[in-house]
C-alpha positions in Angstrom: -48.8 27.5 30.3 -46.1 29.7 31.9 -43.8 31.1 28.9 -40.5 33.0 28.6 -38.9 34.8 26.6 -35.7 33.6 27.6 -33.6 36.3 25.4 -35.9 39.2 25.8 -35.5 39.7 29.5 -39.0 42.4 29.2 -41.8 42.0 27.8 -42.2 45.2 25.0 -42.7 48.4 26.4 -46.7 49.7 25.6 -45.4 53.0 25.9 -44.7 54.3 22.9 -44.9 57.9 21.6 -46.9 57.6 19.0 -49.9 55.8 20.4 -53.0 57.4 21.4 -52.9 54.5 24.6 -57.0 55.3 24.7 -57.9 54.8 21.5 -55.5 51.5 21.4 -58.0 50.4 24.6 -61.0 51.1 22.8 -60.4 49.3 19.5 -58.5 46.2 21.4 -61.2 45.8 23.4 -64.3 46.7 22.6 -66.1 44.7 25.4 -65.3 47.7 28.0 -67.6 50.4 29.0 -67.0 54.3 27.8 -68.3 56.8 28.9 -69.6 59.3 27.3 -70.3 56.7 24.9 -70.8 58.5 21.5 -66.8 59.3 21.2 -64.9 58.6 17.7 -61.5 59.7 16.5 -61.5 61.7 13.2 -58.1 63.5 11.5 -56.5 63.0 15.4 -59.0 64.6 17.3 -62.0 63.0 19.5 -65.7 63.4 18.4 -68.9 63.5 19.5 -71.7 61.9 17.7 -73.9 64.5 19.6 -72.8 67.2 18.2 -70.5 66.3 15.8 -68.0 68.5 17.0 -64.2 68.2 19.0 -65.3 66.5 22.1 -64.4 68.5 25.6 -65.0 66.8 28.5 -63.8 63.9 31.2 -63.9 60.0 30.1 -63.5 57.0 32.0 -63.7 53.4 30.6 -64.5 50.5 33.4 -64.3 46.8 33.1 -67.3 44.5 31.6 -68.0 43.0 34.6 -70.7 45.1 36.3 -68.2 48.5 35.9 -66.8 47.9 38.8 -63.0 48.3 37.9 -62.0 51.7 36.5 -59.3 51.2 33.5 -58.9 54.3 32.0 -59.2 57.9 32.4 -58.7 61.8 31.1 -59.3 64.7 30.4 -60.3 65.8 26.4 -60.3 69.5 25.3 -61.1 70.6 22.3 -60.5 67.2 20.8 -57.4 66.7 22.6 -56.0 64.9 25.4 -55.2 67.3 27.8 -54.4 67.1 31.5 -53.6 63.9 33.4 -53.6 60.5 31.9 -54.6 57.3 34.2 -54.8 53.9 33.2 -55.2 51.5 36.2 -52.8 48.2 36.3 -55.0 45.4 36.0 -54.4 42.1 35.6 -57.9 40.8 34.5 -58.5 42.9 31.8 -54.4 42.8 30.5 -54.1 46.1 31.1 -50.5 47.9 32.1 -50.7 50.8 34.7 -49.7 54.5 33.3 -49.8 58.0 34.6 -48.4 61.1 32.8 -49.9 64.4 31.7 -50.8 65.5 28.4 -50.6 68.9 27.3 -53.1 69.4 23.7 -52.7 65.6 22.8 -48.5 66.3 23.8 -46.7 64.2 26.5 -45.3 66.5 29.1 -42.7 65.4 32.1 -42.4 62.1 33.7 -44.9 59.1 32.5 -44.7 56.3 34.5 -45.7 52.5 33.1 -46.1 49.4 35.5 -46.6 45.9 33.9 -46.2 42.4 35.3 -42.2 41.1 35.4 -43.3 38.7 33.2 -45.8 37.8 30.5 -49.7 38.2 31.2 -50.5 35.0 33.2 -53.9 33.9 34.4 -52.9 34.1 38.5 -55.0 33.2 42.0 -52.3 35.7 43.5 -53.9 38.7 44.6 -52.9 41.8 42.1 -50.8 44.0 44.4 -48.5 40.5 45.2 -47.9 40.1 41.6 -43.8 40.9 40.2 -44.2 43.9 38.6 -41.7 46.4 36.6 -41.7 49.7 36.2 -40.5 52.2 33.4 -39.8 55.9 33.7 -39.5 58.6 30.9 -39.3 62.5 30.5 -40.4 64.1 28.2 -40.8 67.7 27.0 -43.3 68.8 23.9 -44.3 65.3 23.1 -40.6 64.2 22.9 -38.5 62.1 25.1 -36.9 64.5 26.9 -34.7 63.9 30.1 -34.0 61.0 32.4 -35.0 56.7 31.6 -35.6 54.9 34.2 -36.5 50.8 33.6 -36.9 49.8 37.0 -33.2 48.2 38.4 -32.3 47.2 34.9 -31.7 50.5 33.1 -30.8 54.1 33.8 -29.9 56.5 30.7 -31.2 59.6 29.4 -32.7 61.1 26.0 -31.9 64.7 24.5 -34.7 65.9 22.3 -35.6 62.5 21.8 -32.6 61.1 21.5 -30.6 59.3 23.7 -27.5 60.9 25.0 -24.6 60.2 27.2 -24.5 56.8 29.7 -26.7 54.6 30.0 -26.1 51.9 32.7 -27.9 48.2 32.0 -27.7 45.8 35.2 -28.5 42.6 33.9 -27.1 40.5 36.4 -29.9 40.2 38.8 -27.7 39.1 42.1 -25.9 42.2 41.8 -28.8 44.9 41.3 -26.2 47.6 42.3 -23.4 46.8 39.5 -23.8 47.8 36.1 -22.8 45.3 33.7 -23.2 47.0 30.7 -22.2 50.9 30.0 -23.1 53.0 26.5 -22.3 56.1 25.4 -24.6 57.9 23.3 -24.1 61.5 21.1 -27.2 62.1 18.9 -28.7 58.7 19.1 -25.8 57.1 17.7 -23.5 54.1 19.8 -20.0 55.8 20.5 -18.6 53.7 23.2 -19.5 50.1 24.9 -17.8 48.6 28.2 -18.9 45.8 29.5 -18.2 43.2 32.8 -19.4 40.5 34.7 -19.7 40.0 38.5 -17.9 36.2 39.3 -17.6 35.6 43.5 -17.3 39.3 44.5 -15.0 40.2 41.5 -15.8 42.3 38.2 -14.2 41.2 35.4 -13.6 43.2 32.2 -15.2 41.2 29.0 -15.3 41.8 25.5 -18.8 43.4 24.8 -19.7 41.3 21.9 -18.6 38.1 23.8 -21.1 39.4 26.4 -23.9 39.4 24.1 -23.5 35.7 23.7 -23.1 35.1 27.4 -25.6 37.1 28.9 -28.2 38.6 26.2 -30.0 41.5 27.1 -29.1 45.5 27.0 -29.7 45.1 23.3 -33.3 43.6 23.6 -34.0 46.3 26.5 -33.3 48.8 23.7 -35.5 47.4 20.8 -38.6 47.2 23.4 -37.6 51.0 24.4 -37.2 52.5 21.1 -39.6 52.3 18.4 -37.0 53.4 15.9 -35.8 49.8 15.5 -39.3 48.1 15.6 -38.3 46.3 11.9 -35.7 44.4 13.4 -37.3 43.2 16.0 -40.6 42.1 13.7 -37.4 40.3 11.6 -36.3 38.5 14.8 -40.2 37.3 15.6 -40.0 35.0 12.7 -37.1 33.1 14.4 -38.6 32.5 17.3 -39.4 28.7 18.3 -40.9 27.3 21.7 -38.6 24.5 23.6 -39.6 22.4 26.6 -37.0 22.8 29.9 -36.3 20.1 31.6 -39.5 20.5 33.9 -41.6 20.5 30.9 -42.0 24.0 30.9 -42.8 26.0 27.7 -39.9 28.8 27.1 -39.5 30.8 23.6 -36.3 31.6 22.3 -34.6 33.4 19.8 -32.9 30.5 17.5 -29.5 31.5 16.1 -29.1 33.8 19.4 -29.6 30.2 21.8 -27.6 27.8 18.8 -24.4 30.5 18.7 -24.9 30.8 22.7 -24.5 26.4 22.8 -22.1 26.0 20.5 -19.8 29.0 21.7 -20.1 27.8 25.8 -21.3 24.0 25.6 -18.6 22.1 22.9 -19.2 19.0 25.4 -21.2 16.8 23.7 -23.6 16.4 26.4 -24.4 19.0 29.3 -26.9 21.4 30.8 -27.4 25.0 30.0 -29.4 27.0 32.7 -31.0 30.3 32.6 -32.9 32.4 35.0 -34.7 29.0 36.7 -34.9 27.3 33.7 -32.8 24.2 32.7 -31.8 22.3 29.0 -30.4 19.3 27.9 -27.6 20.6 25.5 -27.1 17.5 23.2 -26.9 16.5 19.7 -30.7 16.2 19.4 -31.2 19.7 20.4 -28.4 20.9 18.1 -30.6 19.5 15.2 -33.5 20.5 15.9 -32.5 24.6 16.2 -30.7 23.9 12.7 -33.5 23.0 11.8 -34.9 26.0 12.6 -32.6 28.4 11.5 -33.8 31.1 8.9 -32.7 30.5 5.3 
């Protein structure tokens, strides 16, 4: 089944501060192999069931089948993760590549992530073929701290953890080098939006809200990105609702996002709407059914 989520243009960042990414791989999936195996997490700090003491030492976690993929691996001191931090991209086992250093259980400098484009799909392409995207973030003492980087979709920067000055979105995918989006940030808080679009050659001024109709996306880039506004997007999962393209393919929307979107841009009784290679019959029938739909 190949699925979209046709207003989130990425999938949700795994990257987030708070999560200790190894013990999220352990207890997610506890079919992989970890070695040393006795390790358990107590009050935020690894143990061994050896000695029952802070572990220090190296672990790696491979893959079920026969270990012959490494997935994970660092360095624990004293309890804490402390040195580099590995996790190997692999498609298999679901599991997003990341590299960044820890310094006593703290992120420190540039952490890269790379996950597929899209969703995890079940794929005879071999792995290094698969679309991939890639997210960048500094960050000083265990905060974000520095330059964001979401492959050619996003450039902006964070200030103690907050996001600061311009940040850039290019959502329109023909014209990687034009921003079409621009905030400006003091403190975490919105100051200033511009926003265009990119028609034959020209850039065209366009009201930013107006552009949120039209082409949905720096907001959805920002829920994934910060954890601070994880509610809201939990509130938008229980409007979501699967539709069937014109070439039967499964794509999940966001229903009063994709009904204000048709009724806004498609007042013809009858036409098409087309998205990023997919296609809909924008009719009457479709109309009912996302009212329907709609959230009390």
């Amino acid at each position: 089944m190949n699925r979209l989520l046709l207003l989130l243009i990425f999938i949700s960042i795994s990257l987030g501060d708070q999560v200790d990414e190894l013990e999220e791989l352990i207890l997610n999936q506890p079919e992989l192999t970890i070695y040393p195996k006795k390790l358990y997490k107590n009050d935020g700090l690894w143990m061994s069931t050896s000695t029952d003491a802070p572990f220090t030492g190296r672990v790696e976690i491979y893959s079920k089948e026969e270990n012959k993929n490494k997935i994970l691996e660092c360095t624990i001191v004293r309890g804490l993760k402390h040195g580099v931090f590995i996790q190997y991209f692999n498609q298999s086992e679901e599991s997003s590549g990341i590299i960044g250093l820890y310094m006593d259980d703290k992120k420190e400098g540039g952490w890269i992530t790379t996950e597929p484009l899209e969703d995890w799909i079940k794929t005879p392409l071999p792995e290094f073929s698969i679309p991939r995207k890639v997210t960048y973030i500094s960050y000083r003492d265990g905060k974000r701290d520095g330059s964001v980087r979401i492959s050619d979709r996003l450039i902006g920067q964070y200030y103690n953890g907050q996001k600061t000055g311009k940040w850039l979105f290019f959502n329109d995918l023909s014209n990687k080098s034009l921003w079409t989006v621009k905030h400006r940030y003091d403190k975490d808080n919105l100051i200033e939006s511009e926003c265009r679009e990119h028609i034959n050659g020209s850039v065209f001024t366009i009201d930013c809200s107006e552009y949120q109709l039209k082409y949905p996306g720096s907001k959805d880039i920002l829920r994934q990105l910060d954890p601070n506004i994880k509610d809201q997007l939990e509130q938008e999962e229980l409007n979501r609702f699967i539709l069937q393209d014109i070439n039967g393919l499964d794509v999940e929307i966001i229903v009063d996002d994709f009904l204000k979107h048709i009724n806004h841009y498609h007042t013809r009784k009858i036409s098409i709407h087309k998205e990023r290679g997919y296609s809909f019959n924008v009719n009457d029938s479709l109309r009912r059914l996302l009212i329907k739909n709609l959230k009390d």
